[in-house]
C-alpha positions as semicolon CSV with decimal commas, in nm:
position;residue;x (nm);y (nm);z (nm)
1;X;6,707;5,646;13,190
2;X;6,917;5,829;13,471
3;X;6,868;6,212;13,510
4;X;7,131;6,316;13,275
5;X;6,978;6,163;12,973
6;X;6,699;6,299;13,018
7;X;6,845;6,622;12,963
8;X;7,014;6,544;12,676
9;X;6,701;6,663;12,443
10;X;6,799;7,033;12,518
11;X;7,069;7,182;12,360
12;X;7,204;6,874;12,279
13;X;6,915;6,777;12,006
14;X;7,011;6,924;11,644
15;X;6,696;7,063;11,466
16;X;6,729;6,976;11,142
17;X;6,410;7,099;10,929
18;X;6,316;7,001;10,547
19;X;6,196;7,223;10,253
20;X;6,045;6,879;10,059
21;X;6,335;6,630;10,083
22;X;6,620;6,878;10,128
23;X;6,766;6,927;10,474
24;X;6,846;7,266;10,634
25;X;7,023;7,372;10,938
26;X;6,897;7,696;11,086
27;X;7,026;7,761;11,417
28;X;7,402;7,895;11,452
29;X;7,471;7,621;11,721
30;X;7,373;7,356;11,489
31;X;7,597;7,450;11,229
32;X;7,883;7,473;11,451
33;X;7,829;7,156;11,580
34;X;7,779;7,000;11,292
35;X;8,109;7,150;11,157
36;X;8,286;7,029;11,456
37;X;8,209;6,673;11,348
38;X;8,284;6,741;10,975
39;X;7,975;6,759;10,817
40;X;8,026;7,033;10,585
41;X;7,682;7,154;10,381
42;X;7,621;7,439;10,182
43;X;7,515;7,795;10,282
44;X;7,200;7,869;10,051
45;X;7,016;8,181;10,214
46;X;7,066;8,564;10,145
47;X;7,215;8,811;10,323
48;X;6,910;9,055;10,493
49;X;7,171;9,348;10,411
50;X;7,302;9,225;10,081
51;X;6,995;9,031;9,963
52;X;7,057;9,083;9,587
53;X;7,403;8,928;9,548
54;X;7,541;8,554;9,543
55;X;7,925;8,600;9,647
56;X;7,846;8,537;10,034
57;X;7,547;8,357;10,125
58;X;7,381;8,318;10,476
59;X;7,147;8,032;10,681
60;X;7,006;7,815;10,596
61;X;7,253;7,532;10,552
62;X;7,164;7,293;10,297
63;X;7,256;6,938;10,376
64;X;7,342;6,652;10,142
65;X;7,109;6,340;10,257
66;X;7,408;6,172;10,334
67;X;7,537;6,435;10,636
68;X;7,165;6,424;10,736
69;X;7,192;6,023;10,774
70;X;7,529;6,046;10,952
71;X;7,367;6,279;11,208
72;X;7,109;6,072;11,232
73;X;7,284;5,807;11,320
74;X;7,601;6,017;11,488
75;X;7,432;6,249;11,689
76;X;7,019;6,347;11,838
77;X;6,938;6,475;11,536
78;X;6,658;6,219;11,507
79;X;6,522;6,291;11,818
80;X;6,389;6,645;11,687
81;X;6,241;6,520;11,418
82;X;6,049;6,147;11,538
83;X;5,939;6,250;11,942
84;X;5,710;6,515;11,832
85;X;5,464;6,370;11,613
86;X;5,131;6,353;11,859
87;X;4,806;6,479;11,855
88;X;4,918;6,873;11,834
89;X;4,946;6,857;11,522
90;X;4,656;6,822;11,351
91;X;4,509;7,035;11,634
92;X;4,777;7,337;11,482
93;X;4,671;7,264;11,151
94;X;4,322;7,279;11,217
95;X;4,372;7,637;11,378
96;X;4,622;7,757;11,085
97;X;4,331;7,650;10,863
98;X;4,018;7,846;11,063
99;X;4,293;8,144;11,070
100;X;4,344;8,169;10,694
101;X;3,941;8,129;10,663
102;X;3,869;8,437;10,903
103;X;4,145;8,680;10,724
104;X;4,015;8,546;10,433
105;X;3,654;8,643;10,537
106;X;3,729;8,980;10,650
107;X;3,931;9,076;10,297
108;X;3,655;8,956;10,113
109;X;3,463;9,218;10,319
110;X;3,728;9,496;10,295
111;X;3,736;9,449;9,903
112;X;3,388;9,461;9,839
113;X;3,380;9,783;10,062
114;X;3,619;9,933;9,843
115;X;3,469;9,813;9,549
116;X;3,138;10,035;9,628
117;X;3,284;10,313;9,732
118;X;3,490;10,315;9,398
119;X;3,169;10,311;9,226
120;X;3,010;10,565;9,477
121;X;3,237;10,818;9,366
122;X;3,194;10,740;9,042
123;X;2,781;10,811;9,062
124;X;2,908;11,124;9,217
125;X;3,068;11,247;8,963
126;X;2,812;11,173;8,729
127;X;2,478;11,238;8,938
128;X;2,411;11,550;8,672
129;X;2,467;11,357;8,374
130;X;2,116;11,171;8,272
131;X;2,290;10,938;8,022
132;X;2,326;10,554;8,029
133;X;2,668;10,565;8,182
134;X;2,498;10,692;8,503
135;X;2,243;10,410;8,510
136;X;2,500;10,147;8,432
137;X;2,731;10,225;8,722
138;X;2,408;10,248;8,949
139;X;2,307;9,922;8,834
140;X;2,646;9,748;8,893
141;X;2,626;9,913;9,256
142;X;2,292;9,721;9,345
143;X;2,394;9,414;9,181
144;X;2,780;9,421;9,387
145;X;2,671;9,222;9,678
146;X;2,573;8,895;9,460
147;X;2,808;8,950;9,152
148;X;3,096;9,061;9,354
149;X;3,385;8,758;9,449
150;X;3,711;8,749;9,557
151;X;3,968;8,495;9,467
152;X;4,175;8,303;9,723
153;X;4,480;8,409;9,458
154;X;4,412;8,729;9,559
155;X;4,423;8,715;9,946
156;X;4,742;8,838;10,139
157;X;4,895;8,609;10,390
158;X;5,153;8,735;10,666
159;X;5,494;8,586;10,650
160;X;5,669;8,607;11,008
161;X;6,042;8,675;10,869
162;X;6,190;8,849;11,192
163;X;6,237;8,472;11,313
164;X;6,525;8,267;11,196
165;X;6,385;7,911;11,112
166;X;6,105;7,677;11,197
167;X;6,202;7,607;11,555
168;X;6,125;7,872;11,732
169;X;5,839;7,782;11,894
170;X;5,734;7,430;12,003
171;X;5,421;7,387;11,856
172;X;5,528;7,515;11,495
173;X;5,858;7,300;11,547
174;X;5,619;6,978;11,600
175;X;5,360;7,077;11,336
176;X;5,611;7,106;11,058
177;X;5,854;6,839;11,157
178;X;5,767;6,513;10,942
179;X;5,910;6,206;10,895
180;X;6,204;6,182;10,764
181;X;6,165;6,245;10,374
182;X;6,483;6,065;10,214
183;X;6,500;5,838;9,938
184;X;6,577;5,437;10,085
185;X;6,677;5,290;9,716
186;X;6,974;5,103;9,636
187;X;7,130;5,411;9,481
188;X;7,131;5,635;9,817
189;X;7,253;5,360;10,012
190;X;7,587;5,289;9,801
191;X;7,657;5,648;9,863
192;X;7,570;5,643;10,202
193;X;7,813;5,406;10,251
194;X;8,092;5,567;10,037
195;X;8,034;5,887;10,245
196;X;8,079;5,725;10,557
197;X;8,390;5,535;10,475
198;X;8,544;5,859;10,365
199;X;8,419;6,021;10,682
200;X;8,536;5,747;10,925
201;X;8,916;5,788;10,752
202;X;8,927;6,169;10,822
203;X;8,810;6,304;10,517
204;X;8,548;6,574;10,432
205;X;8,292;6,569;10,173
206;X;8,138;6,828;9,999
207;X;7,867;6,785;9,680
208;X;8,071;6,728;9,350
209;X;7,776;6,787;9,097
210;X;7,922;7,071;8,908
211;X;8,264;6,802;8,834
212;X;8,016;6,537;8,740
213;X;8,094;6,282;9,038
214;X;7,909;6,244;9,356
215;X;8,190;6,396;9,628
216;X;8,457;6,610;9,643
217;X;8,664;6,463;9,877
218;X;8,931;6,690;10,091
219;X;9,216;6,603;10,345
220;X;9,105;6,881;10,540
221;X;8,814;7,182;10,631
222;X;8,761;7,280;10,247
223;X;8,839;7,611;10,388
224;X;9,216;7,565;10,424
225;X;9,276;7,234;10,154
226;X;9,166;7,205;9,820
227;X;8,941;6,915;9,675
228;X;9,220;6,603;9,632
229;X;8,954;6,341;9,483
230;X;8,644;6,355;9,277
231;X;8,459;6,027;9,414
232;X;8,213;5,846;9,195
233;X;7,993;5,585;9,354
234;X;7,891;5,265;9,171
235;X;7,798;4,945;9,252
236;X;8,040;4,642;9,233
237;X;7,814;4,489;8,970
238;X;7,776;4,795;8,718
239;X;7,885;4,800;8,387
240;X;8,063;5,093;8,326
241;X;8,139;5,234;7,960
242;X;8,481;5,304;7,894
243;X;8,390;5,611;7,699
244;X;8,260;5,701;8,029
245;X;8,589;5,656;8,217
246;X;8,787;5,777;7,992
247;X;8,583;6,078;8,025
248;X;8,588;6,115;8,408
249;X;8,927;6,081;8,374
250;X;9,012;6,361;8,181
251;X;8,810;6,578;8,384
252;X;8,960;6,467;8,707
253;X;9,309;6,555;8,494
254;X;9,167;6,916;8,375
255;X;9,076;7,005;8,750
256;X;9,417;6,833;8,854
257;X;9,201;6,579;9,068
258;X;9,179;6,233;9,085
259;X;8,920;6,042;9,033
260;X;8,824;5,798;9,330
261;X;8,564;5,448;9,175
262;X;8,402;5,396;9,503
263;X;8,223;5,063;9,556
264;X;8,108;4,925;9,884
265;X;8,116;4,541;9,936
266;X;7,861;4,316;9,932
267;X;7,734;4,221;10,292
268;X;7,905;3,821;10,406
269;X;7,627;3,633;10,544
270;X;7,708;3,524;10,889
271;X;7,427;3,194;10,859
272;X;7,277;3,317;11,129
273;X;6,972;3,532;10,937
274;X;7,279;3,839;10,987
275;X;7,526;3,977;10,765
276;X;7,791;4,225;10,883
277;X;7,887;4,486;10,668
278;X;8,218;4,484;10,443
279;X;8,438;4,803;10,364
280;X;8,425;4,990;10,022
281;X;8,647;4,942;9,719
282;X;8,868;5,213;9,574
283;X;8,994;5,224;9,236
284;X;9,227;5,552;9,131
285;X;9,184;5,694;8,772
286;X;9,478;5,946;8,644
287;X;9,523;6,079;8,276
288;X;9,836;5,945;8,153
289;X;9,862;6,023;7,734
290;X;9,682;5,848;7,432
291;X;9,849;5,547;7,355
């Protein structure tokens, strides 16, 4: 590895960070890079002047797992996420750990403090009256230090929110990177391969969930074209009900789309112990009339 590789993991590396198995872009250059090469996403965050509104949304962007593959395999997105798992990180969650137990410590004392002098002032007020009530708060004071306990529901925990995203610092960008948490089943990988046939002819690809198909599929940036195809993957073998394509059908035809059966080939053995890869199927589905 020559000089100039080796300094390829700086600006060049796309952090890509996960809330469970959902990836998010945080940094501005990683969205516009990622844009550059088509991968579209979703903008799910709120604006910090316009928090409590829906219209125009903010970082993060939300990735399908499909982008997050092709930049995987595309670009050194991978590199953020696999060359920083070493022993720092159970040395950063050890310390996050003894942090939350000292602040945890100290509110325990701070709430039992202002637990007595709650009742203190109480006695106060009532250090002329000779009644029960008077011995009954007195009592609870003395017994406060082994009846008193704080839950951990209770405790307050700082949030650092003047920092856009995870990677700001190295050590919190290595303790909270993980592997990389995507479904491998048979399902993901038909669409995986649907997604990048589309992508290799030119096309861009946004979620189609809301049309009930996996991609909407564009000629263009879906900011100047419209959606031309609804694509629904499947594999070659699946049965599909034809009360089920009639239906997709007529949606396609209400949203004056078409609706794109996408189904990748099987691999062709090579007899070699290797297969190589074949392209994807497309089948076209327009409403016509009812016969």
């Amino acid at each position: 590895m020559d000089a100039g590789e080796d300094q390829s993991t700086g600006d060049d590396v796309i952090d890509i960070s996960f809330c469970g198995s959902t990836p998010l872009l945080w940094k501005v250059s990683d969205i516009k890079r990622c844009r550059g090469t088509g991968v579209v996403g979703a903008l799910v965050g709120s604006l910090a002047r316009q928090p409590r509104q829906n219209v125009r949304m903010g970082r993060p962007l939300e990735l399908m797992q499909e982008e997050a593959l092709m930049l995987k395999e595309t670009t050194s997105a991978a590199t953020s996420l696999h060359t920083q798992q070493d022993c720092k990180d159970e040395e950063a969650a050890r310390q996050f750990e003894a942090v939350l137990e000292s602040s945890y410590k100290e509110q325990c004392t701070l709430a039992l403090e202002d637990k007595k002098r709650v009742l203190r002032r109480i006695m106060q007020e009532k250090e002329n009256d000779t009644d029960a009530s008077g011995n009954a708060v007195r009592d609870r004071l003395n017994a406060l230090d082994q009846a008193f306990s704080f839950p951990r529901s209770a405790m307050a925990i700082q949030l650092c929110t003047a920092r856009a995203g995870f990677s700001h610092c190295p050590d919190e960008s290595g303790f909270l990177y993980a592997d990389w948490p995507m479904p491998r089943d048979e399902r993901s990988a038909i669409r995986f391969r649907v997604y990048r046939d589309l992508r290799s002819k030119g096309y861009y690809l946004t979620s189609a969930g809301k049309f009930g198909g996996d991609f909407l599929v564009y000629p263009g940036d879906p900011l100047r074209f419209h959606a031309h195809y609804i694509a629904l993957c499947m594999s070659m073998d699946k049965l599909f009900p034809l009360c089920d394509v009639l239906a997709i059908a007529r949606l396609g035809s209400n949203v004056k789309k078409t609706v794109l059966l996408c189904s990748p080939q099987k691999p062709r053995e090579t007899g070699m112990e290797e297969s190589i890869e074949e392209g994807v199927v497309y089948s076209s589905l327009q409403w016509s009339s009812i016969v």
